[in-house]
C-alpha positions in Angstrom: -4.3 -12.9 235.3 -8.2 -13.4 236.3 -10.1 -14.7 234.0 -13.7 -13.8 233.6 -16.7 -15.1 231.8 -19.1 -12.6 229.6 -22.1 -13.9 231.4 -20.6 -12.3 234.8 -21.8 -9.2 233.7 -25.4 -10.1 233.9 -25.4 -10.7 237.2 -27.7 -8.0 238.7 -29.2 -6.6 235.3 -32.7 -6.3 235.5 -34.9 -5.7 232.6 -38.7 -4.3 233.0 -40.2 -4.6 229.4 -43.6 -3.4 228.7 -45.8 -5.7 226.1 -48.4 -5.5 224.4 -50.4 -8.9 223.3 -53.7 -9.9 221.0 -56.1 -11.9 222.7 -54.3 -14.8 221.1 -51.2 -14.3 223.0 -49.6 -12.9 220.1 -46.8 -10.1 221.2 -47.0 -6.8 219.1 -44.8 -5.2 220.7 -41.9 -5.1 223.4 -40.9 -2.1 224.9 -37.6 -1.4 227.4 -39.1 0.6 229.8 -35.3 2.0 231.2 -34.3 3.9 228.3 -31.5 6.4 229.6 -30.0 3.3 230.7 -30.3 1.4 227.6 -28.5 4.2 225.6 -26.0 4.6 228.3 -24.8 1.1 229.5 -23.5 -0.8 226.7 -24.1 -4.4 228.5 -27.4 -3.2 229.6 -28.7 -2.6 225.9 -27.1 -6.1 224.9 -29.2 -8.3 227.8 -32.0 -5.5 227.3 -32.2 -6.7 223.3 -31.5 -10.3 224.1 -35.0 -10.4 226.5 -37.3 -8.3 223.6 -35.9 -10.5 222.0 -36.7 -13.8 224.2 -40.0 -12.7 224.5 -40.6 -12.1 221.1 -39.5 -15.6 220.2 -41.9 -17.0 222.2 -45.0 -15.6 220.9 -47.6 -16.5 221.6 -47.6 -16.4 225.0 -49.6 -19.0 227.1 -52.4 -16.1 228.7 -55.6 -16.9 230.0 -57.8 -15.4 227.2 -60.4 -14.9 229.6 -58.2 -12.3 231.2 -57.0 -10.3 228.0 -58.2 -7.0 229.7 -55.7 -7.8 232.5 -52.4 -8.8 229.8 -53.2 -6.6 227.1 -50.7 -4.4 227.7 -48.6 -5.4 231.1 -45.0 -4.9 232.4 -42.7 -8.0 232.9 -39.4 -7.7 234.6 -36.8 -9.8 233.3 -34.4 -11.1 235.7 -31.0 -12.2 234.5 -29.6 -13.5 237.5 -30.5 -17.1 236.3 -27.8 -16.7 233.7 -24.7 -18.0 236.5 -27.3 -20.6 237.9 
C-alpha cells in the first residue's frame, strides 16, 4: 500500500489572485481570478482559500507607496510548488 502525503496534491496548483490595496498596503480585497475551477476542483478551492487567505494575513503589504497607481489593484500568482521543497 502507497502511502501519500496531503501536501502532494499541491504540486502544480497555481493560484492567480487579484488584490486590491490602500496606499498603506492595506489589502481590501482578494479575488480568485479561476473561478470554474474553484467551484469544480475540490483541492483547488482548499489551496485557492489557504493563499486569500495567506495574503490577507499579511496585510499590510510592504509596497512602495510612491507606486500605489501601479499596486492598487494588481494580479499575483501564487505558486504552490514550494509546499514539497
Amino acid at each position: 500500500m502507497q502511502k501519500y502525503s496531503s501536501w502532494t496534491f499541491f504540486e502544480k496548483i497555481f493560484i492567480n489572485l487579484k488584490i486590491f490595496t490602500n496606499p498603506d498596503g492595506s489589502v481590501v480585497n482578494v479575488e480568485i481570478l479561476d473561478v470554474a475551477f474553484y467551484k469544480k476542483d475540490p483541492i483547488y478551492r482548499a489551496a485557492a482559500d489557504s493563499a486569500r487567505r495567506a495574503v490577507k494575513d499579511c496585510s499590510p503589504l510592504p509596497l512602495p507607496k510612491n507606486k500605489y497607481d501601479l499596486f492598487k489593484i494588481f494580479t499575483f500568482n501564487f505558486d504552490t510548488s514550494f509546499i514539497n521543497r
